[in-house]
BANU-401029 format. One record per residue: x, y, z of N, C-alpha, C in turn. Coordinates in pm, whole numbers, plus 50000, padded with zeros to 5 digits. Each point is the difference from the previous one (the first is absolute). Layout:
! BANU-401029
XYZXYZXYZ...
This chain:
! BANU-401029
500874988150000499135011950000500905012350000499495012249918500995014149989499845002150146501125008750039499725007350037499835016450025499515010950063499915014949936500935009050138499525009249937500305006350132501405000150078499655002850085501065001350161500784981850006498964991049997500424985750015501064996549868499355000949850500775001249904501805005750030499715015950042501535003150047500904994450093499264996150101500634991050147500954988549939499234992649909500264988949919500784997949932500405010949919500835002749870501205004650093500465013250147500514999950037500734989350069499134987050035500074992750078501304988749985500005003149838501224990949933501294999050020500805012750024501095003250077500445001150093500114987250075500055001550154501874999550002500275006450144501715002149999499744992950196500904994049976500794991850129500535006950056499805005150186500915002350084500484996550102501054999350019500054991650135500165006850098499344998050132499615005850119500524992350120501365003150025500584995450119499034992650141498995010449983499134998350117498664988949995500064995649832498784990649993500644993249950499604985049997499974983149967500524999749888499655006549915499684998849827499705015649950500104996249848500225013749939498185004949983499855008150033498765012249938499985001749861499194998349925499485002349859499605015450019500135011149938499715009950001500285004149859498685008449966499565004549860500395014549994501465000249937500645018450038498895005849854499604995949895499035007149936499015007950063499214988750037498465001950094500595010650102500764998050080500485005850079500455017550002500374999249886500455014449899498725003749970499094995549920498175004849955499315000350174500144995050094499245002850132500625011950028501664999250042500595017250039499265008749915500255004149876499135005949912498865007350037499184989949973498145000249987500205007350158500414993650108499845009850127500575013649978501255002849914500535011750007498685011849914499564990849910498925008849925499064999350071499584995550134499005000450069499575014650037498775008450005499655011950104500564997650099500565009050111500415002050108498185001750070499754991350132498895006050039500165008050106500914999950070499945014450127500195014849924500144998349891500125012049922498305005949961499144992150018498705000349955499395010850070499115006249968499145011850025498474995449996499654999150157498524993949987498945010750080499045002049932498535006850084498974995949991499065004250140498924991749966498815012749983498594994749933498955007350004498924990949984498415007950004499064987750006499315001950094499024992950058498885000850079500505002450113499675004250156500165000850096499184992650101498664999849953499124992850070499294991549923499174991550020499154996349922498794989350120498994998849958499044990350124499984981749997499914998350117500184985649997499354988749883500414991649963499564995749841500165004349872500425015049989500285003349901501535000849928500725004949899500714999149989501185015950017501294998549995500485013249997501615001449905500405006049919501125000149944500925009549964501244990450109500845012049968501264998849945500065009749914501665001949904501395001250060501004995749886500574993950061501215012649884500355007349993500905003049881501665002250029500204992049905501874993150020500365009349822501395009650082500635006049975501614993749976500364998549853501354994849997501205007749962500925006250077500645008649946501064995949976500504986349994501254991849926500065002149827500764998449957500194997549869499454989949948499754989050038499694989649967498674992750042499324996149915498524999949983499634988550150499095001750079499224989650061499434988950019500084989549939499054990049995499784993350132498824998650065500294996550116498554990650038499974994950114498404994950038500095005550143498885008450087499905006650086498964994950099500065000550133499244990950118499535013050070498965004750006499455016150051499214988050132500885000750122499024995150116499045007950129499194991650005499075009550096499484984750099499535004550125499574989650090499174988449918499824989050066499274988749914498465003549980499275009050094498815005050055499825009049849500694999849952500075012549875499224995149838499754987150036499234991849891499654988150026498834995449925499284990350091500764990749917500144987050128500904990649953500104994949904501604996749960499894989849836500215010149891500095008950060499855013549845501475009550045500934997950097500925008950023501104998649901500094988249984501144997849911499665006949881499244998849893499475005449874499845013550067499255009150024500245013950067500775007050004501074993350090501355010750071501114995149903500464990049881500745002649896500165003749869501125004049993499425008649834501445001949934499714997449882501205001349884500175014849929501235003350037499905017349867501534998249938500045012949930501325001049928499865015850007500945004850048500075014750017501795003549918499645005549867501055002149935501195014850102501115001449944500995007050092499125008750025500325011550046499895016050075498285000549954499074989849996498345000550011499544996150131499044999750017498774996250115499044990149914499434992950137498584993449905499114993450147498855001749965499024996850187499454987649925499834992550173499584991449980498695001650137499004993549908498604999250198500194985950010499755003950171499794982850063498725008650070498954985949942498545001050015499834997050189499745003150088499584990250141498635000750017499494989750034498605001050062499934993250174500265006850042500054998250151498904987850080500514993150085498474991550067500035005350141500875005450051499675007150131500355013950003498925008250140499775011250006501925006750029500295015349979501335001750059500765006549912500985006950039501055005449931501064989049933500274997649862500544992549971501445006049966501004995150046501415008849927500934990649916500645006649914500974995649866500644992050067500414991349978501814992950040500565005649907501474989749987500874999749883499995004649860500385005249919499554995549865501794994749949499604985449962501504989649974499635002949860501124999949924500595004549856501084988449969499644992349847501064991449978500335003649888500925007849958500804999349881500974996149894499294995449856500554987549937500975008049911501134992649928500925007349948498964995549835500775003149889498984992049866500114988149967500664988850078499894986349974499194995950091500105005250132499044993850064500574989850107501574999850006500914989250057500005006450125500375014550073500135005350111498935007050022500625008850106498415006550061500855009650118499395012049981500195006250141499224999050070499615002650141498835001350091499975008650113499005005949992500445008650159498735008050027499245008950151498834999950039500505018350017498585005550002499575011449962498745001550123500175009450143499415004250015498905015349973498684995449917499135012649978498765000150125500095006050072498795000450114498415000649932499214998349997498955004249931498744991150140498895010750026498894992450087498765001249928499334988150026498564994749926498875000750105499115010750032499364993750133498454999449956499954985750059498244992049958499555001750065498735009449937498965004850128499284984650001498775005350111498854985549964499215002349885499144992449986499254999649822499235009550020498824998550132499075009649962498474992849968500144986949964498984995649936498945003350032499405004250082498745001450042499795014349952500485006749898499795011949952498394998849918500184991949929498734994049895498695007250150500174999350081498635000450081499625011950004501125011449956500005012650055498805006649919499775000449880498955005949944498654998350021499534983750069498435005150066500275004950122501124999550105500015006950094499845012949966500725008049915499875011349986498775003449966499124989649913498355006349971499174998250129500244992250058499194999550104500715014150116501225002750002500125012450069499265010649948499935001549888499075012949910499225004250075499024986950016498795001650020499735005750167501144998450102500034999150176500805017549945500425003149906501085014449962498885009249949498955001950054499175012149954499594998749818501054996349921499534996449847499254996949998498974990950037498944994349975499504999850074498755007950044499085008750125499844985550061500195002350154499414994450066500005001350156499624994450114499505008450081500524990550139501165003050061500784994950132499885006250125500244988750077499735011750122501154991050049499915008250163501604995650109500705014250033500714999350102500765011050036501474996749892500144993649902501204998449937499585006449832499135009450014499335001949881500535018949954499865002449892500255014849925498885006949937499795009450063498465005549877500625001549914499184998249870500785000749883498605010249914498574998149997499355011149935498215001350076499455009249979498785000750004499134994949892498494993050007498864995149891498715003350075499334998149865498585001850040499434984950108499535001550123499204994950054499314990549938499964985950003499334986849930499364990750104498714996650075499594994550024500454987750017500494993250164500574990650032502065005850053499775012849975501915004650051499595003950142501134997850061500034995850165499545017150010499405000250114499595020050012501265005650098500954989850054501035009050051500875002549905499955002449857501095002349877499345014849975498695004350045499575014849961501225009150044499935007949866500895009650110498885016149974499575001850099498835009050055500515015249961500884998849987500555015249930500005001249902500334989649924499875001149838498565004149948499174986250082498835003149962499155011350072500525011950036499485010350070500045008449868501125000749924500395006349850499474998249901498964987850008499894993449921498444998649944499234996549937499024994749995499584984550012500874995449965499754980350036501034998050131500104988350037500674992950113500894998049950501535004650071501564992749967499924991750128501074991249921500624992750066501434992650000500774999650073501214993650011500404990349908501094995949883500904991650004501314998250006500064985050034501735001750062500634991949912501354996750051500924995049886500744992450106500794989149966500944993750114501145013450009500494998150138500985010050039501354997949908500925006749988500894996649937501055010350085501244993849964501595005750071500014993050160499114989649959500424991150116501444990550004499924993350110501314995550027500144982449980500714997849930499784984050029501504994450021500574993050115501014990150000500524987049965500454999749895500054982749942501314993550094499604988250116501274995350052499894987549956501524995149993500104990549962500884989550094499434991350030500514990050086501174990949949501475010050049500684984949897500754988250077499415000350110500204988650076500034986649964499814988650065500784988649977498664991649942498565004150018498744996049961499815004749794501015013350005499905001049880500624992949908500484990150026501244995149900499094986249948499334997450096499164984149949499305001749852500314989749887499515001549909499434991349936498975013649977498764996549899500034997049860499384992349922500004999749842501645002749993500824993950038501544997950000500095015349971499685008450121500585019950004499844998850142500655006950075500285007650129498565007350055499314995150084499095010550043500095013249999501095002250002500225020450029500025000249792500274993549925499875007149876498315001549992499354990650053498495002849980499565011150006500765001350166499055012350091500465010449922501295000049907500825012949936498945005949892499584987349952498855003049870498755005950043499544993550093498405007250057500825014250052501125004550063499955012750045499945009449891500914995949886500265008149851498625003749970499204990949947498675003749974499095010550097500254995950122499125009850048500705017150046501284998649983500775010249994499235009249858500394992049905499745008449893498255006249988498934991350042498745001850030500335011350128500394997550090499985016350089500675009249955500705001649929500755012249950499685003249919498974993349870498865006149959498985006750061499634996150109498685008950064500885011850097500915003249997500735009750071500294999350116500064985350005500784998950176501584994850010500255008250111501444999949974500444983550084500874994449937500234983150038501935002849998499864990250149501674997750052500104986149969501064997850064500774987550003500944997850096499294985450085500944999850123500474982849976501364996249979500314984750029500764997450131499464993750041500384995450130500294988550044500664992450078500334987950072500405001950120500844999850046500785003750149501065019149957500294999749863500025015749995499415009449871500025010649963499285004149874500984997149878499704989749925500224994649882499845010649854498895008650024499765010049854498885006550081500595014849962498635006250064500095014949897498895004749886499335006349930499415009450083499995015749948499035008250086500245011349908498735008750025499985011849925500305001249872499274989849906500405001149850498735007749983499825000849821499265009149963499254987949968498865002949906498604985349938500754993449895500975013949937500674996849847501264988450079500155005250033502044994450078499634984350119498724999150010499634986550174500664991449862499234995849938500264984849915501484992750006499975012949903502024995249975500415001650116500185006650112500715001150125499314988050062498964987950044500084994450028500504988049919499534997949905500814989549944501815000449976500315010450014501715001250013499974994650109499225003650128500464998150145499714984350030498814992249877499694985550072501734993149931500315006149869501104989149887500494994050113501325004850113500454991550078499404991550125498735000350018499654999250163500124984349990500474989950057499314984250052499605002750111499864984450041499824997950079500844996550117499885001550114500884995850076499384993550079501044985050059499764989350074500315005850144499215003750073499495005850171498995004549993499284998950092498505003550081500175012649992498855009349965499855011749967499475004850165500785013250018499805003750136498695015050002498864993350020499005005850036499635014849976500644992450144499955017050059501105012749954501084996049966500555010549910499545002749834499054993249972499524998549898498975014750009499094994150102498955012450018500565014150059500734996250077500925014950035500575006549853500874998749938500324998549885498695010549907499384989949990498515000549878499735013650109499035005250136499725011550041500845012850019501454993949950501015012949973499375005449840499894992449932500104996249870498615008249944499244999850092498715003549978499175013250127500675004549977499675013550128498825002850027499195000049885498115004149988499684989349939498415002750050499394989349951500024993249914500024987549937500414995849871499034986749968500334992949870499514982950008501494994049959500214991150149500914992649985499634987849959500924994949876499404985249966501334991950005499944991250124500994987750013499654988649930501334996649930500754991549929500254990950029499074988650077501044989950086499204987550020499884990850099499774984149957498795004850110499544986349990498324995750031500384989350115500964994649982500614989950133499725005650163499734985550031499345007150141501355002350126500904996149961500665005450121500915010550006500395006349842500385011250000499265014550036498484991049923498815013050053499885005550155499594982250094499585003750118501475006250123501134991349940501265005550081500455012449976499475002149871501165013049920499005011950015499194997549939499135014449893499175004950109498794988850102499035006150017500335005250135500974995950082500335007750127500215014349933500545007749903500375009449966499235009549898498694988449971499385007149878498665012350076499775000150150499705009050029500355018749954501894995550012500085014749932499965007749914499904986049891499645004049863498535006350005499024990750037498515004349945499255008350093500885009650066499515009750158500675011949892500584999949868500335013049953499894998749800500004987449986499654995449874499294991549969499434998449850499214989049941501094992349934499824988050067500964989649963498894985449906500925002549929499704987749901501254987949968499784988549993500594990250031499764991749834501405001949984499894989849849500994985850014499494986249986500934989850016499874991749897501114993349956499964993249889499744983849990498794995149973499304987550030501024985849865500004990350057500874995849928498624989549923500014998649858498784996549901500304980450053501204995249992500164987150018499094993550111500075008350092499214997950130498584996449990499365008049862499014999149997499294986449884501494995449953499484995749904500324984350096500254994550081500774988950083497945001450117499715013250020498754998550018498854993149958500455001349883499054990649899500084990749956501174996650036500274983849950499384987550060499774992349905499504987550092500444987849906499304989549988500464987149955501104990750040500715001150078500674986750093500195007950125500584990950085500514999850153500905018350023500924996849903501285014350051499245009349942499145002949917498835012249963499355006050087499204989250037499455005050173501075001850084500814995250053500745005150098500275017549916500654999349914499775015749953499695012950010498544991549998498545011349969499895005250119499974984950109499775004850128500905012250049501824997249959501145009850050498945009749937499765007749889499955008649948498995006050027498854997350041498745001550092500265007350154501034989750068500025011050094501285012250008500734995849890500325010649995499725014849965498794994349880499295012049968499535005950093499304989750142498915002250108501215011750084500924995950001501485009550122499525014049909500435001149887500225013049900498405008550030498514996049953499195007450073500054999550145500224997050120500145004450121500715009150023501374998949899500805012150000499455011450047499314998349821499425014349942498855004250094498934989150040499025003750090500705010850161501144998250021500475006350117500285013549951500734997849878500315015849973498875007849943499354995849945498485010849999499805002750126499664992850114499895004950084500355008050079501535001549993500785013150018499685011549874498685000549923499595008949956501294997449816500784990449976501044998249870498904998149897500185001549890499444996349858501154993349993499284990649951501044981149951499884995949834500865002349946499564995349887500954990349985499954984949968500024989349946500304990949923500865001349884499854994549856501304994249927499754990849927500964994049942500975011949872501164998249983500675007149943499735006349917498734995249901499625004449829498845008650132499364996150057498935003750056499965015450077501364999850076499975014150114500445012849956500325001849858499985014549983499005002749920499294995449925498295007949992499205002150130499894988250093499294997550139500555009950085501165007649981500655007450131499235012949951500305000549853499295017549908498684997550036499594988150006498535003449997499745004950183500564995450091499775001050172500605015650006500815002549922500555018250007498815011549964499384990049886499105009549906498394997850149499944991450057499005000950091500145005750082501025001950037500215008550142499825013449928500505003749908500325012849981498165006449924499354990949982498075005949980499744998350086500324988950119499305006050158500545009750036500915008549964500555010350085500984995350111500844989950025500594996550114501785002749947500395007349917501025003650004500605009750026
């Protein structure tokens, strides 16, 4: 069989071998001074790579699942042209498995005193600041026999917010706010309420909405309407204690609770209430305050990119101390945190007096769907045993909740796809009764 190429030359060089003898070994060494002469060579015509000129540009952020890319542009100011294959590394977290290799290498040829970019695509699987490693450079001479090699630090950071998914919900929330936002007449009462205009008197409107002065001016009956209050206060905390890390639909409870807060962040900062951000465990993890309606979004989602979870018992009571610094006037605080009964009764409710003696506290926890589906199972022996676990466990989770209503909490409930429409919708109720 022919052969081409690089092997062809090896081969043809291969014919002239010269004998030396080496005091220090057994027998003589065969050594190919041709080949040997074409390897010196081909390396001498190799690019130099510490001579290389590298920058980076390209995305900075991008959201979890999606993708982000950034450039890579190699500058050769040798005389002698480039051929090289290049390893642009970033953490393993930087692409979902099986795909790093194809990704992070890449072939160019950057002729003398030119430039030429190259992108390495990443699509991230966890939340976080991702940073560059290395970028390793191997440079071939034109046979292809040697090689230089050598590494190139370019710093460059990638930081993955969370997705967001529960955005899709935001537009009937927002129609259904319309309608509680004076846009679309209608008629609230509560001390948490805004006059918003005077109408003619209609048979069946409450008679304490007259307002007796108007209609002193007037020839028909006015009367009062209101609008939900707005430039209220709301606190989103987030529990990133050791309850948050258990996972659901293979995700971290705290990414859940991250999604239901996003959504209802963005739903209150539409209706003009101003929304913080407190993360907490045993100290403050991310804490948001005083943004504008335009600036909450992006400032909380910058502030969730790094948060985990951390493995220790979340300490209570510096939690709520914390949260009533955090919250000076009245506000709706909505905690972020588990439904488990012994963090509630040891942790929360000795302390949740001080919360709801100065705020409306609302309680969001993230229900795990498996639980419910091991509920329903039946057809052999380990099914039932199951159903039963999952039964009373469900039975622990409402007792929970039954205690904390009773300390006056709104509890909302729900499996991951489930708790950020269910949380907008318990925000959007409070806020037409007037209790915010």
């Amino acid at each position: 069989m022919a052969l081409t190429g690089r092997a062809a030359l090896i081969a043809a060089l291969g014919s002239v071998p010269i004998g030396i003898w080496d005091p220090s070994w057994t027998g003589i060494l065969a050594v190919n001074a041709p080949l040997a002469a074409a390897c010196a060579c081909d390396f001498a015509l190799a690019a130099p790579v510490r001579r290389l000129l590298l920058t980076r540009s390209g995305d900075t952020s991008t959201r979890l699942g999606d993708t982000a890319d950034v450039t890579l542009t190699i500058t050769n100011p040798s005389p002698r042209p480039l051929r090289a294959r290049l390893r642009d590394a970033w953490p393993p977290s930087s692409w979902e498995p099986g795909t790093e290799v194809a990704a992070s290498r890449h072939s160019l040829t950057v002729p003398a005193g030119e430039r030429r970019r190259t992108t390495t695509r990443l699509r991230p699987t966890r939340r976080g600041d991702r940073h560059a490693d290395r970028v390793t450079i191997r440079s071939y001479g034109p046979l292809g026999l040697l090689t230089r090699q050598g590494t190139h630090r370019v710093p460059w950071t990638v930081r993955v917010l969370p997705p967001f998914t529960s955005r899709k919900h935001l537009p009937s929330k927002l129609s259904r706010l319309r309608e509680l936002d004076g846009r679309t007449s209608v008629l609230t009462r509560g001390e948490g309420t805004e006059f918003d205009s005077l109408r003619e008197y209609v048979p069946g409107d409450d008679t304490r909405s007259i307002d007796w002065r108007a209609t002193a001016r007037q020839s028909s009956v006015a009367v009062r309407t209101w609008r939900p209050e707005r430039d209220r206060h709301l606190l989103l905390v987030l529990d990133t204690g050791r309850t948050s890390a258990g996972r659901v639909d293979d995700a971290p409870r705290l990414d859940a609770a991250m999604d239901a807060a996003l959504l209802l962040a963005a739903l209150a900062s539409r209706a003009g209430d101003r929304v913080n951000l407190l993360a907490y465990d045993r100290r403050t993890r991310a804490l948001v305050q005083g943004r504008t309606a335009g600036d909450v979004l992006p400032s909380l989602v910058n502030a969730m990119a790094n948060l985990e979870p951390e493995l220790l018992e979340t300490d209570a009571r510096g939690l709520t101390a914390t949260a009533l610094r955090s919250a000076p006037r009245r506000s709706l605080i909505v905690l972020f945190t588990t439904l488990d009964a012994a963090p509630i009764e040891e942790g929360l409710l000795p302390v949740l007096p001080q919360l709801t003696h100065r705020h409306t506290v609302l309680l969001a926890s993230v229900a795990d769907p498996h639980v419910a589906r091991m509920a329903g199972s039946r057809g052999h022996t380990d099914a039932v045993y199951e159903a039963a676990a999952a039964a009373q466990a469900q039975t622990e989770r409402r007792r929970t909740a039954d205690q904390l209503r009773r300390h006056g909490v709104t509890v909302v409930d729900a499996t991951p796809d489930d708790l950020p429409p269910a949380l907008a919708d318990a925000y959007l109720e409070l806020k037409a009764a007037g209790r915010l």
